[in-house]
C-alpha positions as CSV (number, residue, x, y, z in Angstrom):
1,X,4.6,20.5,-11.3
2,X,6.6,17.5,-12.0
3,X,5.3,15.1,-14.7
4,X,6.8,11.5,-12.9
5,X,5.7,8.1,-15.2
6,X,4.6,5.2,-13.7
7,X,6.5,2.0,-14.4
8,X,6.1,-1.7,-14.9
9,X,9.1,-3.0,-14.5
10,X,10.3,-5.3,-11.7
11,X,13.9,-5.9,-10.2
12,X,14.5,-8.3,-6.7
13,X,18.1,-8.2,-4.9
14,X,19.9,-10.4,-2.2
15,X,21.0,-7.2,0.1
16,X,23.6,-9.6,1.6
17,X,25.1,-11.3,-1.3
18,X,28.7,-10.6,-2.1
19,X,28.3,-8.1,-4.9
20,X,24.6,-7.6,-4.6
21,X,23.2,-6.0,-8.0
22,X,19.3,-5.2,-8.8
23,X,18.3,-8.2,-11.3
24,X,15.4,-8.0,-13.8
25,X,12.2,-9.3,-12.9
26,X,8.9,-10.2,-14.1
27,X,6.9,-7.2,-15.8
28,X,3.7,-6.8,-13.6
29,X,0.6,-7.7,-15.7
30,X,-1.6,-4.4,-14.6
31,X,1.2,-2.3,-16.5
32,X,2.5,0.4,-14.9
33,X,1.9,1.0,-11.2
34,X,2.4,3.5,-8.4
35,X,1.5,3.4,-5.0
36,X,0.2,-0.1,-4.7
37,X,0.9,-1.4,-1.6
38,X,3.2,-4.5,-0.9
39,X,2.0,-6.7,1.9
40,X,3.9,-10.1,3.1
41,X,1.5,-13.3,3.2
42,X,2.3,-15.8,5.2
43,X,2.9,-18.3,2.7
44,X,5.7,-16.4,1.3
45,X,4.2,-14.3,-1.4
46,X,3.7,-10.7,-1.9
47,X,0.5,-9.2,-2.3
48,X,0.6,-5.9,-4.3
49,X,-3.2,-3.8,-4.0
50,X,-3.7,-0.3,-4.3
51,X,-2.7,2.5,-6.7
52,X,-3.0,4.1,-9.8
53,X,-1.2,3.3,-13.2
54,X,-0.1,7.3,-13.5
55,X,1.5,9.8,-11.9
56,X,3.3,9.7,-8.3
57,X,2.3,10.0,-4.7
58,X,1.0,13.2,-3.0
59,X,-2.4,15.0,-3.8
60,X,-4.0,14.1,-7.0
61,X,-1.0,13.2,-8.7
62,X,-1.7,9.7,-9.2
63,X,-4.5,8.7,-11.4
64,X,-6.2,5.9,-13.5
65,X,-6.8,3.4,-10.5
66,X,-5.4,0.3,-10.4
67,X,-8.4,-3.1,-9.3
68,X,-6.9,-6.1,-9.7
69,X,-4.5,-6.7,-7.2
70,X,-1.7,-9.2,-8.1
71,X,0.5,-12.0,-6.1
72,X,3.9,-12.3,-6.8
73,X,5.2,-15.5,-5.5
74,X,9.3,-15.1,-5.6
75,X,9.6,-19.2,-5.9
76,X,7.8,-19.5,-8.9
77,X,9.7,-20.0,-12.6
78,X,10.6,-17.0,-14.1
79,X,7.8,-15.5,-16.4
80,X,4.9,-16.4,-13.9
81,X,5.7,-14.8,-10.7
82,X,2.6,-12.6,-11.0
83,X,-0.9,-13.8,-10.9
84,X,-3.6,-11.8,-11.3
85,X,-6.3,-11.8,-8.1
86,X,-10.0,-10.8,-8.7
87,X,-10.9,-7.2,-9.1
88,X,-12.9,-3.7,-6.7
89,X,-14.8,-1.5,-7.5
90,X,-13.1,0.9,-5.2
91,X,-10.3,3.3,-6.3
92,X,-7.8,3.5,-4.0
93,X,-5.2,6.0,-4.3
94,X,-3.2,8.3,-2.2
95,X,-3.7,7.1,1.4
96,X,-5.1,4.1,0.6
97,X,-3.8,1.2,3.4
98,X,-3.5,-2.3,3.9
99,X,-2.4,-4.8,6.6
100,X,-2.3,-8.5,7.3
101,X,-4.5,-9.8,9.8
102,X,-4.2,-12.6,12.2
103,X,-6.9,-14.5,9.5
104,X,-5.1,-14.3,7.2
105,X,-6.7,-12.3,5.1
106,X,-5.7,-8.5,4.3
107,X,-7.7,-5.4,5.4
108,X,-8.3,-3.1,2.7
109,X,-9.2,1.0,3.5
110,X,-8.4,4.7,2.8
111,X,-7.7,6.4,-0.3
112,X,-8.2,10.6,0.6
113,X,-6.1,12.2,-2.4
114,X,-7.2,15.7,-1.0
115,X,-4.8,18.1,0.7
116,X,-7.4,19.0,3.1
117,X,-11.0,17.5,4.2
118,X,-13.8,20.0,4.5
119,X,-16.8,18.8,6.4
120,X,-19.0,20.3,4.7
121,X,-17.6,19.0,1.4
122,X,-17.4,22.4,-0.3
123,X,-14.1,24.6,-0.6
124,X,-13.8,28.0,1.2
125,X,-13.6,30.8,-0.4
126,X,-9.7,32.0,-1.1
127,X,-8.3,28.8,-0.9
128,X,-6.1,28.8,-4.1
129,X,-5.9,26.1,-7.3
130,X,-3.1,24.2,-8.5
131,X,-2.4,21.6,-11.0
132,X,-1.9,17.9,-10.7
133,X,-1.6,15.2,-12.7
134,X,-4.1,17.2,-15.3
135,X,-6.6,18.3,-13.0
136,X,-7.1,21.7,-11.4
137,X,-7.6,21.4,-7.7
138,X,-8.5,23.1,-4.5
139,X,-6.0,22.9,-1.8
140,X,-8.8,22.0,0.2
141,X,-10.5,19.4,-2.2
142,X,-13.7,19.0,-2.2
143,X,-15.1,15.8,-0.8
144,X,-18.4,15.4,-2.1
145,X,-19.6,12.2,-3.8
146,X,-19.6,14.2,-6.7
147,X,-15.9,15.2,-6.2
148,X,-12.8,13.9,-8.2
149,X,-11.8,10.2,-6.3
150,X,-13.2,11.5,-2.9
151,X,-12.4,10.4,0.4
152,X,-13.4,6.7,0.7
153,X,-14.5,5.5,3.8
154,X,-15.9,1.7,2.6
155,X,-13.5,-1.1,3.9
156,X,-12.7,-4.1,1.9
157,X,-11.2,-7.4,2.9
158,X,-8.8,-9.5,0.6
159,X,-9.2,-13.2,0.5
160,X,-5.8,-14.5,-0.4
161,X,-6.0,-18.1,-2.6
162,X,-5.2,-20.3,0.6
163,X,-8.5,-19.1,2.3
164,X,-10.6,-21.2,0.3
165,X,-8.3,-24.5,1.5
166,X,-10.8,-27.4,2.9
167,X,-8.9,-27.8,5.6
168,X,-5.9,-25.5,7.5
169,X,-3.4,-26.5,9.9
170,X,-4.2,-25.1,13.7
171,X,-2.3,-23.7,16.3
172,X,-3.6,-24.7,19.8
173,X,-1.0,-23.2,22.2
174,X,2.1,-20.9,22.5
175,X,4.1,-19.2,24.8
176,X,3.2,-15.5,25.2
177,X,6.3,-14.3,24.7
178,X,9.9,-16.0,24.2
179,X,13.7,-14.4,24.1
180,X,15.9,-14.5,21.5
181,X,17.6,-17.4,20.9
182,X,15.6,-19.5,23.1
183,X,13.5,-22.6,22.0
184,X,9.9,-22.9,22.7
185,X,7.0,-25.4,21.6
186,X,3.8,-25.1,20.5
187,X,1.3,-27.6,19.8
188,X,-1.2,-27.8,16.7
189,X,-4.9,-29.3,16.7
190,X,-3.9,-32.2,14.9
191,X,-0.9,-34.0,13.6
192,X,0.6,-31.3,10.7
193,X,2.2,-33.6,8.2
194,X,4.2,-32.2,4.4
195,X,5.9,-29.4,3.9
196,X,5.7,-27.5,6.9
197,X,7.1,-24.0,7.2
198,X,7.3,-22.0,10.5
199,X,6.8,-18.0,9.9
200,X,6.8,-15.0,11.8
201,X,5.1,-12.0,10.9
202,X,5.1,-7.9,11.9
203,X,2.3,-7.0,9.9
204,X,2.8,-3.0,11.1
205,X,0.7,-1.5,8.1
206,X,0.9,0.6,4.5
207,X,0.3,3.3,3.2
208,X,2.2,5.5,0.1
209,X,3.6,2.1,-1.0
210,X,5.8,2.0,2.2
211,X,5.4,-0.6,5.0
212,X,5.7,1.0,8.4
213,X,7.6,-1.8,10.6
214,X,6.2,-5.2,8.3
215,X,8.6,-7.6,9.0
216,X,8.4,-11.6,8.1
217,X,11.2,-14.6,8.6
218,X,10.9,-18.2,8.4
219,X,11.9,-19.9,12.0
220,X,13.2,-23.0,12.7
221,X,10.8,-25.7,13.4
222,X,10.8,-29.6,14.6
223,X,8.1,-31.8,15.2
224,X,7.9,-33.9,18.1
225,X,7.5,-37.4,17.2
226,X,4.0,-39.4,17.5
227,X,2.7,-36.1,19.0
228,X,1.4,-32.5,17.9
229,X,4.0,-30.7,19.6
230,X,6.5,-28.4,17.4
231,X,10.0,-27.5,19.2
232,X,11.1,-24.1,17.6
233,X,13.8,-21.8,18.0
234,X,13.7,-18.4,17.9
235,X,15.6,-15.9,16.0
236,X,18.7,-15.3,17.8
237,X,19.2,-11.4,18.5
238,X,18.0,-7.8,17.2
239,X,20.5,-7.8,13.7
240,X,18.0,-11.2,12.4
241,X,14.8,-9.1,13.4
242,X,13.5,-6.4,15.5
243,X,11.9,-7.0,19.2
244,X,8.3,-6.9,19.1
245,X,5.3,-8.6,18.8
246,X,4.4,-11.0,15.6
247,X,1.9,-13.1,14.0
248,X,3.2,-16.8,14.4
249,X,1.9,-19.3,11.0
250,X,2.0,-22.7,10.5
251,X,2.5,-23.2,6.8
252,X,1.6,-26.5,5.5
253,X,2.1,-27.1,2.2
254,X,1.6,-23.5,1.3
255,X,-1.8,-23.1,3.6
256,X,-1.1,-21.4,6.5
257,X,-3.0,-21.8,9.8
258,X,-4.6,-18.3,11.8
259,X,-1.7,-16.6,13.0
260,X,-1.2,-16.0,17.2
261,X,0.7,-13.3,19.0
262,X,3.6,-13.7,20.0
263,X,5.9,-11.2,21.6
264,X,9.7,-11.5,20.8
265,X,12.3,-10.3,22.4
């Protein structure tokens, strides 16, 4: 079997700058990891939870679980981009999944490194071995307590920094679904005053450090003077981002509100 090693290194790009190239990054504090899961808050940072420090994905070829998940935040000076978030108990490997929800908040589930489940939680006779990562294992691993990182079936739920904010903007109405390239108001509980920030999110879902359809954009916003109506326009066709239905944010001064459904498109 292949012997892949881990990495800690970290490299952004602009995809649609003239000359794009891969530029150095931060070094992630855990040390090396692989599949951790990279999930889009709707502040603007990057929440990276799940995985292992060795190996790769696929069986029980990643090992040595990762627990403290990290926030990178891409605005922040150069050397501090990663802070590190409080730790689980729960090693979550191969299969392990995450997703935004309309909170706020991440859900947190999975990890099943075995080939195969067994009710029972014993391995058939005949079923042959093979090595991974160091470990000899069934192709239909068992899943015992007992076992080698069984199947996990506990559910955990992350608590980004901005969910301990006294006080978060609110969204009060929307539209249930808007076109491209049309504009569209909502209106908030109250009057949302600073830095406000207008953000639509696909939170789709991941697993194997890959996000299946998690999308996010910043929108254009204006508030309606001496009222708590916002005037936004949506993004204007497909090649900006794909139909479908999103978690709308109002960002205020990095706190977001709950995020609403809204169906683009």
């Amino acid at each position: 079997m292949p012997a892949p090693r881990a990495l800690a290194d970290c490299y952004t790009i602009k995809p649609l700058s003239t000359g794009a190239t891969w530029v150095t990054d931060d070094v992630m504090p855990n040390g090396a990891q692989v599949l951790s899961d990279g999930i889009n808050l709707p502040d603007g940072t990057i929440l990276l939870i799940n995985g292992g420090r060795t190996g790769s994905g696929g069986g029980f070829q990643a090992d040595d679980p990762v627990y403290a998940p990290l926030i990178y935040n891409p605005s922040a000076a150069k050397g501090s981009r990663f802070t590190s978030q409080p730790v689980t108990s729960i090693p979550r490997l191969y299969h392990s999944v995450a997703t935004l929800l309309p909170s706020g908040e991440v859900l947190v589930a999975g990890s099943n490194p075995a080939v195969g489940y067994s009710l029972s939680g014993g391995v058939p006779g005949g079923w042959p071995n093979f090595n991974n990562n160091g470990h000899l294992c069934a192709l239909q691993q068992q899943q015992r307590r007992t076992s080698f990182y069984p199947t996990e079936y506990r559910v955990e739920i992350f608590s980004p920094p901005y969910m301990s904010a006294t006080s978060r903007p609110a969204i009060a109405t929307l539209p249930a679904s808007v076109a491209f390239g049309a504009t569209f108001s909502i209106t908030t509980t109250t009057r949302v005053r600073g830095t406000v920030q207008i953000m639509l999110n696909a939170p789709g879902f991941h697993t194997h450090s890959v996000g299946m359809g998690q999308r996010q954009i910043e929108i254009l916003g204006t508030p309606v003077a001496n009222s708590m109506q916002w005037n936004i326009v949506a993004p204007p066709n497909a090649t900006v981002i794909s139909p479908g239905v999103y978690l709308l944010f109002v960002v205020r001064d990095g706190i977001p509100s709950e995020g609403k459904w809204l169906k683009l498109g």
